[in-house]
C-alpha positions as CSV (number, residue, x, y, z in Angstrom):
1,X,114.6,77.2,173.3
2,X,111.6,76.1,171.5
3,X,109.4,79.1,172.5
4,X,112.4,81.7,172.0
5,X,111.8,79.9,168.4
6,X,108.0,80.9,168.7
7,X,108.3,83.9,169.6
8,X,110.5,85.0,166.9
9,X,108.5,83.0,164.0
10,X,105.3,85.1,165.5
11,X,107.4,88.4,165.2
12,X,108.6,87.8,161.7
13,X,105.3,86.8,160.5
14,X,103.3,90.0,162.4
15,X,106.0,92.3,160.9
16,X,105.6,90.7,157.5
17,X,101.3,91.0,157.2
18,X,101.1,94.4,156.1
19,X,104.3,94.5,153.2
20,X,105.4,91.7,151.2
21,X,107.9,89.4,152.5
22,X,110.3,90.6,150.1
23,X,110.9,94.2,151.4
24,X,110.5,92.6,155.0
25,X,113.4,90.5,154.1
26,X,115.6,92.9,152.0
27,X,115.4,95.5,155.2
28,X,116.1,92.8,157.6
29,X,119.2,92.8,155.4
30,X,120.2,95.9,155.6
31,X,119.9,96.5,158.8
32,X,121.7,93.0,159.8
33,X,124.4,95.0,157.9
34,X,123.6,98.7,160.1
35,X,124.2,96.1,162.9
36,X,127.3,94.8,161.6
37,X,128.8,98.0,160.7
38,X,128.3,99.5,164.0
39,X,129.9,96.4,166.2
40,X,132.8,96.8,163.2
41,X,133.4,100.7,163.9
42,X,133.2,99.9,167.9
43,X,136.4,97.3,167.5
44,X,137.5,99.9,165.3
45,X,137.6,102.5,167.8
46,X,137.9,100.6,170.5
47,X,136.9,104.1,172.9
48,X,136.2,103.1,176.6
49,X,132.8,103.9,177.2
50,X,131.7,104.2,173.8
51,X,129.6,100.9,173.1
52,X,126.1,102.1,174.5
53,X,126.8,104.6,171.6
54,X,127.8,102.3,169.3
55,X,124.3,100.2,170.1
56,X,122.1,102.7,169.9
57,X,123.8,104.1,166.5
58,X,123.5,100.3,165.2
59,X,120.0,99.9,166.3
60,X,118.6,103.5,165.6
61,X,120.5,102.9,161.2
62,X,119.0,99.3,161.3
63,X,115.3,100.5,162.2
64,X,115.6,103.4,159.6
65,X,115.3,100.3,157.2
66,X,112.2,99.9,157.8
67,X,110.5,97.0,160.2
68,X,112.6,94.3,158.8
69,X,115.4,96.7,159.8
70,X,113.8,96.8,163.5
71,X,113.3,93.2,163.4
72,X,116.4,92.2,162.6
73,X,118.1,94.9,165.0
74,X,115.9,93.5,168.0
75,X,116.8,90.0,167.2
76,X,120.2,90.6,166.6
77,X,120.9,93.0,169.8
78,X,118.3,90.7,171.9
79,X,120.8,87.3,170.8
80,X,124.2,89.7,172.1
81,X,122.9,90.0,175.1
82,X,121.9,86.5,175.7
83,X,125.1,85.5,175.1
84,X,126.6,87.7,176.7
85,X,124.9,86.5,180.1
86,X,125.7,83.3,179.8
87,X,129.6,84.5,179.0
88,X,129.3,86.3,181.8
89,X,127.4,82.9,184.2
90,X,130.5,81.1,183.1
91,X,132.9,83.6,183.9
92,X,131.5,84.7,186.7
93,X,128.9,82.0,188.7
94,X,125.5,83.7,189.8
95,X,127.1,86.7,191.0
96,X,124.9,89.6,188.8
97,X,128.2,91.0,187.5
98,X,127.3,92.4,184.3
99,X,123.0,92.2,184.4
100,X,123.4,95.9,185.0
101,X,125.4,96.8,181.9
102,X,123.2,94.4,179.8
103,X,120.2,96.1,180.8
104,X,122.2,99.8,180.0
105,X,122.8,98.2,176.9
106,X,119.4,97.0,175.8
107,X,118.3,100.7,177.0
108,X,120.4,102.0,174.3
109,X,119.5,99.1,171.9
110,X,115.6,100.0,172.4
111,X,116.7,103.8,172.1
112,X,118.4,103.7,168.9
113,X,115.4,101.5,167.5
114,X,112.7,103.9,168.3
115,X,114.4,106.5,166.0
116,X,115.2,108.7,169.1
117,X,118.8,110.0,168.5
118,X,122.0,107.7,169.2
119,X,124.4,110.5,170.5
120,X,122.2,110.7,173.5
121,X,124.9,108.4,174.3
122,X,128.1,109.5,172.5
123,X,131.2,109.8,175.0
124,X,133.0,113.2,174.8
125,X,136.2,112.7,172.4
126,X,135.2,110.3,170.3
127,X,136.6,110.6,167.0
128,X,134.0,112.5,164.6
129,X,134.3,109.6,162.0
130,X,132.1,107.5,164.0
């Protein structure tokens, strides 16, 4: 826990160096909302087989921000999917289910962030409002 803690204090503070903290912050804001919006239009739709969509659209709108708005997409979408293992080690013991679709997921997570384009991994028939 304590180097998780690190690691993310070193992040902040590399991302920070070259713009005032200021900015850094107020994109980390906005993108913490991209994020938000993004999981809030997913329950919305609730389409099977759109959320890799849905991750790279929230990561790809929060990194547009700026690097606060990476930052806080990567820390936000890195947190998910730690909890979501551990869901999943409760639910289901040591038995892998799920490590696959957490790494598809972090795929599109890292896909949206480097600007590349989200509907890469939009499922047919999805509603044109999202």
């Amino acid at each position: 826990m304590k180097l998780s803690v690190v690691i993310i204090f070193c992040s902040l503070v590399l991302g920070v160096s070259t713009q005032g903290w200021g900015m850094f912050l107020r994109e980390a804001g906005h993108g913490a909302r991209d994020m938000w919006k993004a999981y809030s239009d997913m329950r919305e739709a609730n389409y099977k087989g759109a959320d890799k969509y849905f991750h790279a659209r929230g990561n790809y709108d929060a990194a547009q921000r700026g690097p606060g708005g990476a930052w806080a997409a990567k820390v936000i979408s890195d947190a998910r999917e730690q909890s979501q293992r551990v869901t999943d080690l409760f639910k289901y013991g040591d038995s892998g289910h799920g490590v696959e679709d957490s790494r598809k997921d972090q795929e599109a997570n890292e896909w949206g962030r480097s600007g590349k384009d989200p509907n890469r991994f939009r499922p047919a028939g999805l509603p044109d409002k999202y």
